[in-house]
Residue frames as qw, qx, qy, qz and C-alpha x, y, z in Angstrom:
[[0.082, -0.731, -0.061, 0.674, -13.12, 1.34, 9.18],
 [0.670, 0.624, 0.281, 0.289, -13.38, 2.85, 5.66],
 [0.166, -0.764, 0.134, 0.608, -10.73, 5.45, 4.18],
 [0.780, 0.614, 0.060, 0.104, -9.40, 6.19, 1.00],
 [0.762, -0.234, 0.318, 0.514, -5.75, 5.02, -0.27],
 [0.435, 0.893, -0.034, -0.108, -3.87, 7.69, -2.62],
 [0.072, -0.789, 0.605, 0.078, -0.78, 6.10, -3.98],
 [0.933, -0.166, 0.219, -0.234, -0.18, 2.75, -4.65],
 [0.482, 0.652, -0.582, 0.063, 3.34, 1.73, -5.20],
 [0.479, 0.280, -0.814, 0.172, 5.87, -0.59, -3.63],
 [0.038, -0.275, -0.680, 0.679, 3.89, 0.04, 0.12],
 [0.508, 0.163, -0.039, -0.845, 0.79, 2.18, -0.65],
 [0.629, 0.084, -0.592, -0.497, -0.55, -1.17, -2.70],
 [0.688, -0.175, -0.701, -0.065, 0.02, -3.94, 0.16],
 [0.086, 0.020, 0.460, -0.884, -0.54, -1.55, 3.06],
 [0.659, 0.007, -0.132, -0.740, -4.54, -1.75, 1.15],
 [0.563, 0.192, -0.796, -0.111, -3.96, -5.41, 1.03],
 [0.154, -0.008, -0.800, 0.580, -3.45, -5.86, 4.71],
 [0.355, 0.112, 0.288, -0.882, -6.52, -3.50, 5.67],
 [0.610, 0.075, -0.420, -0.668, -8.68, -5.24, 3.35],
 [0.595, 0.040, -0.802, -0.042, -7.80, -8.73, 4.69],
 [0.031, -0.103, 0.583, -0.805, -8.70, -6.94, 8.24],
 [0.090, 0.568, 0.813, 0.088, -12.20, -6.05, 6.81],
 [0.026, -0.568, -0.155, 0.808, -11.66, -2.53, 6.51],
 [0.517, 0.750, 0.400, 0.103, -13.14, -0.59, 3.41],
 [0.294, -0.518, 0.266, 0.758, -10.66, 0.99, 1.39],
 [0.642, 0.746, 0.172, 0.043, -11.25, 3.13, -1.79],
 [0.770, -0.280, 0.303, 0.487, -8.53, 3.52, -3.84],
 [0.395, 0.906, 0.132, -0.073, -6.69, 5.87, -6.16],
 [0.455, -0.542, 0.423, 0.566, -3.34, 6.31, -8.25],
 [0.339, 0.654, -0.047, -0.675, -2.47, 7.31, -11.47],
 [0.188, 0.161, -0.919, -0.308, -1.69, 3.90, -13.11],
 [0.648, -0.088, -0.282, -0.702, -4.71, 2.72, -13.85],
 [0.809, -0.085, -0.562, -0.152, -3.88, -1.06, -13.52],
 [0.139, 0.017, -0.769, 0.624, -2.54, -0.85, -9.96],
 [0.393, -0.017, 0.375, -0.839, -6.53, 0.27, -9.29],
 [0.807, 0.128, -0.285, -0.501, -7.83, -2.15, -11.21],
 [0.486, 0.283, -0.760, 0.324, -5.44, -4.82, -9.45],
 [0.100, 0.003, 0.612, -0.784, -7.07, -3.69, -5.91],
 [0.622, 0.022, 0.037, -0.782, -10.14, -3.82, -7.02],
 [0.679, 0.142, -0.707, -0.138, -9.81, -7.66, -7.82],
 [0.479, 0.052, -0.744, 0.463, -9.17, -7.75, -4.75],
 [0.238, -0.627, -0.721, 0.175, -11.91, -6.36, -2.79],
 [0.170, -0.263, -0.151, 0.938, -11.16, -2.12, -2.94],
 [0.274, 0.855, 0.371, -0.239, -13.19, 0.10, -4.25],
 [0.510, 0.020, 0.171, 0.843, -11.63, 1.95, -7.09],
 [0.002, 0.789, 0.114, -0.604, -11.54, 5.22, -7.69],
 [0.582, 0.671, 0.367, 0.277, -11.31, 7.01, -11.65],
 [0.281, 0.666, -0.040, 0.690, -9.97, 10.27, -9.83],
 [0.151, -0.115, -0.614, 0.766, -9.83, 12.29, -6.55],
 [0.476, -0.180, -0.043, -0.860, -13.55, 13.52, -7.34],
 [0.860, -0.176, -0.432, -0.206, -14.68, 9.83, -7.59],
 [0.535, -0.126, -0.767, 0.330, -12.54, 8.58, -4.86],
 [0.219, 0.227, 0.461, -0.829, -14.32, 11.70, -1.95],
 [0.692, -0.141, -0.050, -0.706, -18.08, 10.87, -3.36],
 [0.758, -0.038, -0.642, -0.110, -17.11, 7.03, -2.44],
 [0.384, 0.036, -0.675, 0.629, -16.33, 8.24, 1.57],
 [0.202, -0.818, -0.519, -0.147, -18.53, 9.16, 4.07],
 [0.119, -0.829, 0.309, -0.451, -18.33, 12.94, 6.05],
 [0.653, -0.688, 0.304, -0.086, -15.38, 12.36, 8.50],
 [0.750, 0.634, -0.179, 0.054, -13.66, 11.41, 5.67],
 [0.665, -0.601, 0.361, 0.258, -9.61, 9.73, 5.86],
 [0.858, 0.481, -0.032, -0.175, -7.26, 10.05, 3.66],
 [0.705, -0.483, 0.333, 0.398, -4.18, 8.33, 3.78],
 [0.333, 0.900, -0.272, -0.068, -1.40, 9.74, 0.90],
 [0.862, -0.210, 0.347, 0.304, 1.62, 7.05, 0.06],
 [0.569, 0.788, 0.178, 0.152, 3.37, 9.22, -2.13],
 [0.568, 0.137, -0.165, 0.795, 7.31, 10.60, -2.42],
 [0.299, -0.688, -0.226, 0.622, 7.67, 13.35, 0.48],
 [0.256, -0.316, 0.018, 0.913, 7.88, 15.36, -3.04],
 [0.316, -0.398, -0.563, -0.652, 4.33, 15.07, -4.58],
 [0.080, -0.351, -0.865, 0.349, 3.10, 15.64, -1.06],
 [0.072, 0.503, 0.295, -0.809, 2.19, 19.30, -0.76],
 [0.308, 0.081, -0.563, -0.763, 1.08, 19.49, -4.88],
 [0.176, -0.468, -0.864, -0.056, -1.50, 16.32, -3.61],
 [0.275, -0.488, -0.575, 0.597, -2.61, 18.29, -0.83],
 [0.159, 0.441, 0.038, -0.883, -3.54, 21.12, -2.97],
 [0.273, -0.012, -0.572, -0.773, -5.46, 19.94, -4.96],
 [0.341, -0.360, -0.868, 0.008, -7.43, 17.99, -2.36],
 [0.141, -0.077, -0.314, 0.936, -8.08, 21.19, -0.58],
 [0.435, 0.016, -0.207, -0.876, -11.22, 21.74, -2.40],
 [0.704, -0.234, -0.581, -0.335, -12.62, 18.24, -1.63],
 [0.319, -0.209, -0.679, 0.627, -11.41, 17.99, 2.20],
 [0.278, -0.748, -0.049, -0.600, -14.03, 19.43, 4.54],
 [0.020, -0.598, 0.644, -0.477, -13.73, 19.92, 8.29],
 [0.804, -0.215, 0.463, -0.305, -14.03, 17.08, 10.50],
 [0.941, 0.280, -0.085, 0.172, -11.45, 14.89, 7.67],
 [0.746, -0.559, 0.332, 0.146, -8.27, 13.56, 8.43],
 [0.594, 0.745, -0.300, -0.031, -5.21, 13.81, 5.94],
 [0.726, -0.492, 0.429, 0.217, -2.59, 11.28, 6.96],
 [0.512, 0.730, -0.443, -0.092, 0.71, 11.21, 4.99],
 [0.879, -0.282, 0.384, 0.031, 2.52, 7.83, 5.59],
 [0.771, 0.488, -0.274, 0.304, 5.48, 8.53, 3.46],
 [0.766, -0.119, -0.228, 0.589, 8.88, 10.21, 4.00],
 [0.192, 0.811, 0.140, 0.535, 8.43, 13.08, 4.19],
 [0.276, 0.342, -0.433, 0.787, 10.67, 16.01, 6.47],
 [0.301, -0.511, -0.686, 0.422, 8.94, 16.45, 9.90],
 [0.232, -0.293, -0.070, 0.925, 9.60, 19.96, 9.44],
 [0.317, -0.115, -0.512, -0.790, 6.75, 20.13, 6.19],
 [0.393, -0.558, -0.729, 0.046, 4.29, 18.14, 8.90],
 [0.370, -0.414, -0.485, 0.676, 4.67, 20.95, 10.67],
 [0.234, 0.151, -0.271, -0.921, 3.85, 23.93, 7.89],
 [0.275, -0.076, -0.809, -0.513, 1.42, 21.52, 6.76],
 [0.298, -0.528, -0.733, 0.308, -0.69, 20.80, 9.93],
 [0.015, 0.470, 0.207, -0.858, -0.76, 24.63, 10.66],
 [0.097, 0.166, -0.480, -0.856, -1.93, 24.91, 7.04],
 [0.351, -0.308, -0.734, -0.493, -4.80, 22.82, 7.21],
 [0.184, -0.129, -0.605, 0.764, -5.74, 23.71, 10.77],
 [0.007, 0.038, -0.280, -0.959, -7.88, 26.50, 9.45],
 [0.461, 0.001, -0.570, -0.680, -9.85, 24.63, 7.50],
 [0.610, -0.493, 0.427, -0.451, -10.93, 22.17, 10.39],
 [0.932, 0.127, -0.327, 0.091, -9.02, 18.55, 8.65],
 [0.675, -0.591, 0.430, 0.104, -6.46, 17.17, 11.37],
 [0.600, 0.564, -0.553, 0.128, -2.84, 16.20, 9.63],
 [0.660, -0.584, 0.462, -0.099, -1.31, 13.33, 11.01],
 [0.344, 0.768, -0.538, -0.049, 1.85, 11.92, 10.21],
 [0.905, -0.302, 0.284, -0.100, 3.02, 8.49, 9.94],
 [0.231, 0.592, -0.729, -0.254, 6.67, 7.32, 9.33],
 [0.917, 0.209, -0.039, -0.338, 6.07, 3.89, 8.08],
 [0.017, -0.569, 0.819, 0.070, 8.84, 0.82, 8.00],
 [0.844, 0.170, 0.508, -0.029, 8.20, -2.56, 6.43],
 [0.024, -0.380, 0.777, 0.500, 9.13, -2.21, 3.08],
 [0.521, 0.003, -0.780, -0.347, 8.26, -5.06, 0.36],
 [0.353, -0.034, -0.930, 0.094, 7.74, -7.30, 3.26],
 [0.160, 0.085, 0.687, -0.704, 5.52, -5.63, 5.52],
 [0.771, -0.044, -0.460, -0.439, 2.22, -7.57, 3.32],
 [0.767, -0.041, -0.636, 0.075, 3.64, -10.33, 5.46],
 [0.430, 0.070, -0.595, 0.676, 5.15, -9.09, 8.56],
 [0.241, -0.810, -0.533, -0.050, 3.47, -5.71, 9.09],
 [0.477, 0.530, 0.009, 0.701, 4.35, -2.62, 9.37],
 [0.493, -0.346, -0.354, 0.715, 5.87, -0.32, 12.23],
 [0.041, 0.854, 0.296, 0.426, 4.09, 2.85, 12.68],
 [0.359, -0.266, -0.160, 0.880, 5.63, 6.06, 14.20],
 [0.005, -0.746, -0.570, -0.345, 2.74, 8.84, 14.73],
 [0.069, -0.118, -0.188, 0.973, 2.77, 12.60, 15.17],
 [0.107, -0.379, -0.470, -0.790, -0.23, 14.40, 15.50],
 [0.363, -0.341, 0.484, -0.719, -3.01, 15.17, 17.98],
 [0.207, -0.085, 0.936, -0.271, -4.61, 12.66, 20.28],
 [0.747, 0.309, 0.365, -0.461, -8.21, 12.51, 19.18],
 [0.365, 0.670, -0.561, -0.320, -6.81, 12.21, 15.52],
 [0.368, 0.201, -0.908, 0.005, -5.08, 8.90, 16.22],
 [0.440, -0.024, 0.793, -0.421, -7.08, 7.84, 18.67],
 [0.732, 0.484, 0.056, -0.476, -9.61, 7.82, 15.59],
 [0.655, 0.445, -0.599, -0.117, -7.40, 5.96, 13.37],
 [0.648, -0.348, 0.509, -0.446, -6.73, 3.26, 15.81],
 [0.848, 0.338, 0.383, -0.138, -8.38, 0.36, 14.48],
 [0.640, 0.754, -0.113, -0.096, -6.32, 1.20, 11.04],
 [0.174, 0.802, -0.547, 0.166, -2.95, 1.18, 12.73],
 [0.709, -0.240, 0.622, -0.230, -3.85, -1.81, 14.70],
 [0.834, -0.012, 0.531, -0.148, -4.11, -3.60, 11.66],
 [0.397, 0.888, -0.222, 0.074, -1.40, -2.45, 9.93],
 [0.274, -0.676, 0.607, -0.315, 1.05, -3.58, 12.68],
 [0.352, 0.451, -0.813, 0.109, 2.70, -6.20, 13.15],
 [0.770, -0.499, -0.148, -0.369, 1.23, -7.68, 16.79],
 [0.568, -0.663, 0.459, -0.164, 2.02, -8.82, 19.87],
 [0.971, 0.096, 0.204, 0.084, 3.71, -12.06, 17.86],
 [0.616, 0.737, -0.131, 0.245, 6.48, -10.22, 16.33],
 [0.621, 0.383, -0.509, 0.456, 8.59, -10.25, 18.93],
 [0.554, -0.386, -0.610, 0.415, 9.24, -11.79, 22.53],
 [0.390, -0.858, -0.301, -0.147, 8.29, -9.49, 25.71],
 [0.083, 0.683, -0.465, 0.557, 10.92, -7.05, 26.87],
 [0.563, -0.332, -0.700, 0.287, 11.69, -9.26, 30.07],
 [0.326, -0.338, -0.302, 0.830, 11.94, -5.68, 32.43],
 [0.175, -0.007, -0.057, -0.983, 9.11, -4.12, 31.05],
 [0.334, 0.177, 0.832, -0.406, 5.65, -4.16, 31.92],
 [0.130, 0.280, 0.762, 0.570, 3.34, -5.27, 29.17],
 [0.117, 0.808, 0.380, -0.434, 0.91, -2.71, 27.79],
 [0.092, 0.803, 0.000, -0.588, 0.22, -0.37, 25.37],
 [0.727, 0.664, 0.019, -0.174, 0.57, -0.04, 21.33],
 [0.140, 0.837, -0.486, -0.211, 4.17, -0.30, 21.29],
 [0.608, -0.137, 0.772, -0.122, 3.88, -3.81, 21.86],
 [0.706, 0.542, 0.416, -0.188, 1.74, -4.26, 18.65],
 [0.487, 0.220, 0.469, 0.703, 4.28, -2.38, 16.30],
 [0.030, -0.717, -0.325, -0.616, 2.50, 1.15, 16.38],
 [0.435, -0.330, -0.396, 0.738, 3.26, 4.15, 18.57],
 [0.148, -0.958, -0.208, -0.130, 1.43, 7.94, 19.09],
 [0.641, 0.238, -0.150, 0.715, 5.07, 9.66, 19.24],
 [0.037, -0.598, -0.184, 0.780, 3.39, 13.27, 20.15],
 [0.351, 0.833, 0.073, -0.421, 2.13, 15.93, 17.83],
 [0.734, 0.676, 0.064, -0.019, 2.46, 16.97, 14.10],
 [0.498, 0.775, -0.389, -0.002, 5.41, 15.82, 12.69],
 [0.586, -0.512, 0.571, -0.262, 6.70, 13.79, 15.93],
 [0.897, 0.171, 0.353, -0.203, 6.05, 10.67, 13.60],
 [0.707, 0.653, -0.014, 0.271, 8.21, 11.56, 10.62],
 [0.075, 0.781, -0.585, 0.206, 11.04, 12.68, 13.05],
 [0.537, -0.448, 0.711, -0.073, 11.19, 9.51, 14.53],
 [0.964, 0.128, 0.234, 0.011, 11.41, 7.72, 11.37],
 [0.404, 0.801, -0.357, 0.261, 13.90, 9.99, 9.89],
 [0.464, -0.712, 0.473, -0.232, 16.09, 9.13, 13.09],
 [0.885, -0.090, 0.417, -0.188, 15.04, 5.23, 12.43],
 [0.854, 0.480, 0.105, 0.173, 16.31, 5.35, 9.00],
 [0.115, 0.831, -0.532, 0.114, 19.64, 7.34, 9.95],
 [0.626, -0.483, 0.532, -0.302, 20.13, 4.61, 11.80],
 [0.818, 0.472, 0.318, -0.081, 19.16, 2.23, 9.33],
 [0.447, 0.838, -0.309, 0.051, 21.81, 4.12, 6.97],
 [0.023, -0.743, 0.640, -0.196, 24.69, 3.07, 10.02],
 [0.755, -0.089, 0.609, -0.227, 23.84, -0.37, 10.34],
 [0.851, 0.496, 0.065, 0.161, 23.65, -1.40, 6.34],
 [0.356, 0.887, -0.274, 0.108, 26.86, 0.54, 6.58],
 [0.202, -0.767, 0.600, -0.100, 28.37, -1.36, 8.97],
 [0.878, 0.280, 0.387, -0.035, 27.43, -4.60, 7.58],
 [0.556, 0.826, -0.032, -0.081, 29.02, -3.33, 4.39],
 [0.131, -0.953, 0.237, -0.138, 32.15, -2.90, 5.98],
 [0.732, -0.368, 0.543, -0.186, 32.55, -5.73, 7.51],
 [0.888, 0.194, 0.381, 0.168, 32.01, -8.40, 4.90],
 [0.501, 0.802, -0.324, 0.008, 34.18, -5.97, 2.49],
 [0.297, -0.724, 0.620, -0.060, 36.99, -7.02, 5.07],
 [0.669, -0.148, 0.722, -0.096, 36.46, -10.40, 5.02],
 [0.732, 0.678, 0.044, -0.043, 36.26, -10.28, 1.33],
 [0.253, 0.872, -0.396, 0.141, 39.92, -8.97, 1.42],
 [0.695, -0.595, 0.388, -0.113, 41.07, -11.34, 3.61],
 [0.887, 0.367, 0.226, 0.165, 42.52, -13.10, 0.75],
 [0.608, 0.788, 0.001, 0.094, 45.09, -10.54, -0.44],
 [0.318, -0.623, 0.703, 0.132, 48.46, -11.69, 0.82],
 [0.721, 0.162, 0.646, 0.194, 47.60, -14.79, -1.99],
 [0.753, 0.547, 0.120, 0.345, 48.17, -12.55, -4.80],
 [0.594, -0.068, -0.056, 0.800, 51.68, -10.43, -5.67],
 [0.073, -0.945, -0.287, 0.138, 51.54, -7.25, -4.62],
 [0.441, 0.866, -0.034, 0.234, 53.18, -4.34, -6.53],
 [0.599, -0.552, -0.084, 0.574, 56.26, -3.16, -5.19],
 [0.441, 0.500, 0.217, 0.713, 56.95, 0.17, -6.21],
 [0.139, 0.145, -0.281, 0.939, 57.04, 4.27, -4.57],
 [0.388, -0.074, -0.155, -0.906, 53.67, 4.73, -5.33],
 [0.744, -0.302, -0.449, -0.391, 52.29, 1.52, -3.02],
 [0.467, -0.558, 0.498, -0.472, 51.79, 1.01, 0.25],
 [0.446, 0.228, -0.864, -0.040, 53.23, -2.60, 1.15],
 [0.787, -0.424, -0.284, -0.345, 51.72, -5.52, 2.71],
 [0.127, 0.840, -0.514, 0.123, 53.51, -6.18, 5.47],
 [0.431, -0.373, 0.801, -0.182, 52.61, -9.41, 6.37],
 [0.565, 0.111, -0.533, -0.620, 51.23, -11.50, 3.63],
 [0.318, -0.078, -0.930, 0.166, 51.13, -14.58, 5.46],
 [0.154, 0.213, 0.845, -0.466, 48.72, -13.37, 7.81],
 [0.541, 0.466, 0.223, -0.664, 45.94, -12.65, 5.14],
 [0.392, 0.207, -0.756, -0.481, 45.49, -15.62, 2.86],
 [0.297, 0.143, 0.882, -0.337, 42.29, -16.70, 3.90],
 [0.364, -0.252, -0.617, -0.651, 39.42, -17.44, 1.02],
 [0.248, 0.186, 0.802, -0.511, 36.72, -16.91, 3.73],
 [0.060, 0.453, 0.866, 0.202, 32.66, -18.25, 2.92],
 [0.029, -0.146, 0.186, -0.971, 31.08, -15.10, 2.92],
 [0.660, -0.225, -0.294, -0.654, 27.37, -16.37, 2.39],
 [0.714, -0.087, -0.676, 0.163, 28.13, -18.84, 4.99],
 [0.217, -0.088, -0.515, 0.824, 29.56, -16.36, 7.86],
 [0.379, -0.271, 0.034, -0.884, 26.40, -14.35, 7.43],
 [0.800, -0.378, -0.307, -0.350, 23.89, -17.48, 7.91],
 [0.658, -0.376, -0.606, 0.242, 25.82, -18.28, 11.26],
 [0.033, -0.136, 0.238, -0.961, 25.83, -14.75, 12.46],
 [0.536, -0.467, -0.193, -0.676, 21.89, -14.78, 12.50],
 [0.775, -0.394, -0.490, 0.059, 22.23, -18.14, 15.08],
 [0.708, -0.498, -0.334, 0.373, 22.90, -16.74, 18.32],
 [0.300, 0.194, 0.013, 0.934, 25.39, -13.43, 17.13],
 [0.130, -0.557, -0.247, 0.782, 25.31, -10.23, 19.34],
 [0.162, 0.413, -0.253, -0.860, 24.52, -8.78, 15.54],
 [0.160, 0.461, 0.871, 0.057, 21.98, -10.93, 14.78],
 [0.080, 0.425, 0.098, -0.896, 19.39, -8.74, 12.89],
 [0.668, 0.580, 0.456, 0.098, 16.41, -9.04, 9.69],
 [0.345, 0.798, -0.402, -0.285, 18.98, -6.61, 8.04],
 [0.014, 0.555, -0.794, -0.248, 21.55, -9.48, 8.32],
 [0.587, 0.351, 0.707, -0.181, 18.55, -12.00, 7.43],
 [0.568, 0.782, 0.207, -0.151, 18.22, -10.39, 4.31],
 [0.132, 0.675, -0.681, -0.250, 21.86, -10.02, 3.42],
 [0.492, -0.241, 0.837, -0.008, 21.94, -13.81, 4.10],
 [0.677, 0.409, 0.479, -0.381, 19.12, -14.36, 1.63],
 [0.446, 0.856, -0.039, -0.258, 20.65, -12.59, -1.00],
 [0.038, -0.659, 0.739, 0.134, 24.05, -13.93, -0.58],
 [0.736, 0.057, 0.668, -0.094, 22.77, -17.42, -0.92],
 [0.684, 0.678, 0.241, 0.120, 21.33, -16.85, -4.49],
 [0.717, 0.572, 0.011, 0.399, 24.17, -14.83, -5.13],
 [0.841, -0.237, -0.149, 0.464, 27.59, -14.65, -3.35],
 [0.425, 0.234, 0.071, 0.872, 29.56, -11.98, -5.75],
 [0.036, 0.685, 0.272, -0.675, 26.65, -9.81, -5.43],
 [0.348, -0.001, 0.551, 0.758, 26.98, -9.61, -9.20],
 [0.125, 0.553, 0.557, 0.608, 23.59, -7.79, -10.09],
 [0.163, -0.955, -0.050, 0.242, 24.47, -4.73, -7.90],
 [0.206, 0.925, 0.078, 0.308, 26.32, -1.76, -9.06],
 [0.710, -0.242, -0.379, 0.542, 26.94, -0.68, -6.12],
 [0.023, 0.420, 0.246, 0.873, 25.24, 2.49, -6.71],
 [0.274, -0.473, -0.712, 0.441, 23.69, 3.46, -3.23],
 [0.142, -0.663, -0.279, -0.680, 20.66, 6.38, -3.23],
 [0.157, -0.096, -0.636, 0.750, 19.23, 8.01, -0.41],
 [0.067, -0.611, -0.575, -0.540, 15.60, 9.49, -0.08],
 [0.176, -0.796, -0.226, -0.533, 16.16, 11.93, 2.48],
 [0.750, -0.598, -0.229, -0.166, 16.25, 10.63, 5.90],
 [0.831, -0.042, -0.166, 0.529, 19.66, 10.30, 6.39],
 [0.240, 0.557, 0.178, 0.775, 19.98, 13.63, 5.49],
 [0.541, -0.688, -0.222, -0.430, 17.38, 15.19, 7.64],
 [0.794, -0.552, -0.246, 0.064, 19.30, 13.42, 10.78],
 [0.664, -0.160, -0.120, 0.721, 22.58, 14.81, 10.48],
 [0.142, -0.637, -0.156, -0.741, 20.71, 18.26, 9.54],
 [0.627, -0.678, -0.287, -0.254, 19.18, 17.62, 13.08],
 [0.859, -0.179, -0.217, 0.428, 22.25, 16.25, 14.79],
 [0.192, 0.453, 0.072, 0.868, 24.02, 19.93, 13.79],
 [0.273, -0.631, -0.165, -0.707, 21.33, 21.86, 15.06],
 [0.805, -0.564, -0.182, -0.024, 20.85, 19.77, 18.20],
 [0.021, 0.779, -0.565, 0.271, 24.75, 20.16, 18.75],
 [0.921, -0.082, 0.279, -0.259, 24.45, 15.95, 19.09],
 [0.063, 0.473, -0.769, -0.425, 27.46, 13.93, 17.66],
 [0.891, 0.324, 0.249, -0.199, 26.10, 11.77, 15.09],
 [0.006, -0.598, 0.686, 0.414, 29.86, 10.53, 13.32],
 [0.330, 0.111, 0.895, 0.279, 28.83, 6.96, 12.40],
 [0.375, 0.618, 0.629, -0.286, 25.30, 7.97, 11.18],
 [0.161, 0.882, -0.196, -0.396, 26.93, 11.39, 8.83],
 [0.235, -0.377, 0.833, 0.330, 30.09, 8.73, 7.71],
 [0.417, 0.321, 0.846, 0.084, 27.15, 6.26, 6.27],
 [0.274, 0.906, 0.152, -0.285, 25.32, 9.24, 4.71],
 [0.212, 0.807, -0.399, -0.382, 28.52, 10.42, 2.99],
 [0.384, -0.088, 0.863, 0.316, 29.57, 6.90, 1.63],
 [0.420, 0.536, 0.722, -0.124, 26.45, 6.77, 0.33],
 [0.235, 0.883, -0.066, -0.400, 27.03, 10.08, -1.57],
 [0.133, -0.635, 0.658, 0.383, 30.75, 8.66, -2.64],
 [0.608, 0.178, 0.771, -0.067, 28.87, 5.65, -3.86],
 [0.288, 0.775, 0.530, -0.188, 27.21, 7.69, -6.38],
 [0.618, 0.254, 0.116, 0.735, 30.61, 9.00, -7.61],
 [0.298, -0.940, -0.156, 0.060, 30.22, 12.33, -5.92],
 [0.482, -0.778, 0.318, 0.249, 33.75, 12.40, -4.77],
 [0.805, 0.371, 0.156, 0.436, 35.11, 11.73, -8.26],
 [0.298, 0.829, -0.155, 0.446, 36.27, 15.35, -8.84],
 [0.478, -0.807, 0.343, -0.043, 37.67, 15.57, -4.98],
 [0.786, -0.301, 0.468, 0.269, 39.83, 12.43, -5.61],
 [0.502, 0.763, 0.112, 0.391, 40.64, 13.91, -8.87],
 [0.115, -0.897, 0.249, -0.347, 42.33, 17.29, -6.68],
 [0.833, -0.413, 0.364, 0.053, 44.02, 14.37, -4.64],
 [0.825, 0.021, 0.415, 0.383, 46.02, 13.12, -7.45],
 [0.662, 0.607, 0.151, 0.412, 46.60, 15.92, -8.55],
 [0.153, -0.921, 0.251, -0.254, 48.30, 17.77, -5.76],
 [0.810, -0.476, 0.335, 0.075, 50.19, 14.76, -5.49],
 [0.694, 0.635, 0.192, 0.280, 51.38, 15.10, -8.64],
 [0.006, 0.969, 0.118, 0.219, 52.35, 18.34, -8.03],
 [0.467, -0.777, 0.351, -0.233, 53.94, 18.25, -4.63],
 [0.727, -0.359, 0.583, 0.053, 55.48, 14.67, -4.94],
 [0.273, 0.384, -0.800, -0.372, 55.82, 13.59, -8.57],
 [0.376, -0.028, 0.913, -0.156, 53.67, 10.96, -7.91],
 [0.415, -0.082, -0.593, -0.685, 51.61, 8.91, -10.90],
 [0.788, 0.032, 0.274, -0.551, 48.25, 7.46, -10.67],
 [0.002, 0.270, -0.922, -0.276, 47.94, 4.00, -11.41]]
């Protein structure tokens, strides 16, 4: 199948990879030159601009858009003048379900289908393959097909539900959710999730980090809470060890805690993080939903706001803390 690729960063670049090695025809286009000239080495078509990359498709035209959920709608206008009807505009970032939804009605008009794909692989999904979550209308995907097939992962990625009967795309790693925007709410969901899992990972090994702290002397004074048993916490536990036997056989077995393992191997302390946790949206978006839906979402909203506190957010609140303790109690900071 041919389309053209607009974006090429950390996913946009070996999302073309994959397709290419499929035998699909992909022109390409982004605004660093050498990422197009990189694809092309590799078998794309490049592209100089968005004029040159629509005279290098044929009518029925696809384009697929890998691009932060905030350069979508600026792309999208400016392709407006080169989309005609009977092309497909697929946006396979992150963007809010809620803009798939202004956005589909907006191009409607014009006859180009919008269809929305929330995307999950990451770095790795050159190798693995990547999990598709699709909104939009049936002919739409039914047309892209072939694209999402070989994008996905496959039936190899992981054993047969025993209590389900086998069939259908979800098997492959790629799913037709429902209409515009259906895609990008179920990734936004995927990655709240995502948000309460790394969070509870986090959590965890912090403990077991701490398990140690009845081996040094602990303050004694108004202004600290005492240990009250030291004896039972004076264990120096392996941390990069406890993960790699969690993956064997553990109820929390998981490629998040496959990748913590990795990392802890090469490096234990964790010494070239921060410890400076971002967000790009999604997390958001779910507890925006959760609200509205009247849906408790506490772990999912807790991981979200760490993630803010991470980021020193809550400097000035814990500021007002110590200082109404001040206040009320006489108490210093230490």
């Amino acid at each position: 199948m041919q389309l053209g690729m607009i974006g090429l960063g950390r996913m946009g670049a070996n999302m073309v990879r994959r397709l290419l090695k499929d035998g699909h025809q992909v022109a390409v286009f982004d605004i660093r030159a050498d990422k197009v000239a990189s694809l092309v080495d590799e078998g794309a078509t490049g592209a100089a601009s968005l004029e040159d990359l629509f005279t290098q498709l044929a009518p029925g035209r696809v384009v697929w858009l890998m691009l932060p959920a905030a350069l979508v709608d600026g792309q999208i206008t400016r392709l407006l003048p080169l989309l005609a009807p009977g092309d497909t505009l697929v946006d396979g970032g992150n963007s809010y379900y809620r803009d798939d939804l202004r956005r589909a009605e907006w191009l409607r008009p014009s006859g180009i289908e919008y269809v929305d794909v929330g995307v999950s692989g990451g770095v790795w999904g050159l190798e693995r393959g990547y999990c598709q979550m699709i909104g939009g209308s049936v002919a739409a995907v039914r047309q892209l097909d072939p694209v999402f097939r070989s994008l996905a992962p496959g039936l190899t990625a992981a054993p047969p539900t025993r209590s389900r009967t086998r069939g259908g795309s979800a098997e492959a790693g790629y799913l037709h959710c429902g209409p515009a925007g259906a895609g990008h709410f179920v990734k936004m969901v995927h990655n709240g999730i995502e948000y309460g899992l790394m969070a509870a990972y986090a959590e965890g090994f912090n403990i077991l980090r701490e398990a140690g702290i009845g081996n040094t002397e602990q303050e004694r004074d108004a202004e600290t809470a005492p240990l009250r048993d030291a004896a039972a916490y004076r264990y120096t536990l392996p941390l990069a060890e406890i993960a790699e036997v969690w993956r064997r056989g553990s109820v929390i077995g998981s490629w998040l805690l496959d990748l913590l393992a990795d990392v802890m191997a090469a490096d234990p302390s964790l010494s070239q993080f921060a410890g400076r946790v971002t967000d790009s949206g999604e997390g958001r978006w779910t507890a925006i939903a959760a609200l509205e839906q009247g849906v408790p979402a506490p772990v999912l909203s807790a991981a979200l706001f760490e993630r803010f506190a991470s980021r020193g957010n809550d400097d000035f609140a814990n500021q007002i803390l110590s200082a109404l303790r001040s206040q009320f109690g006489g108490h210093q900071e230490k």
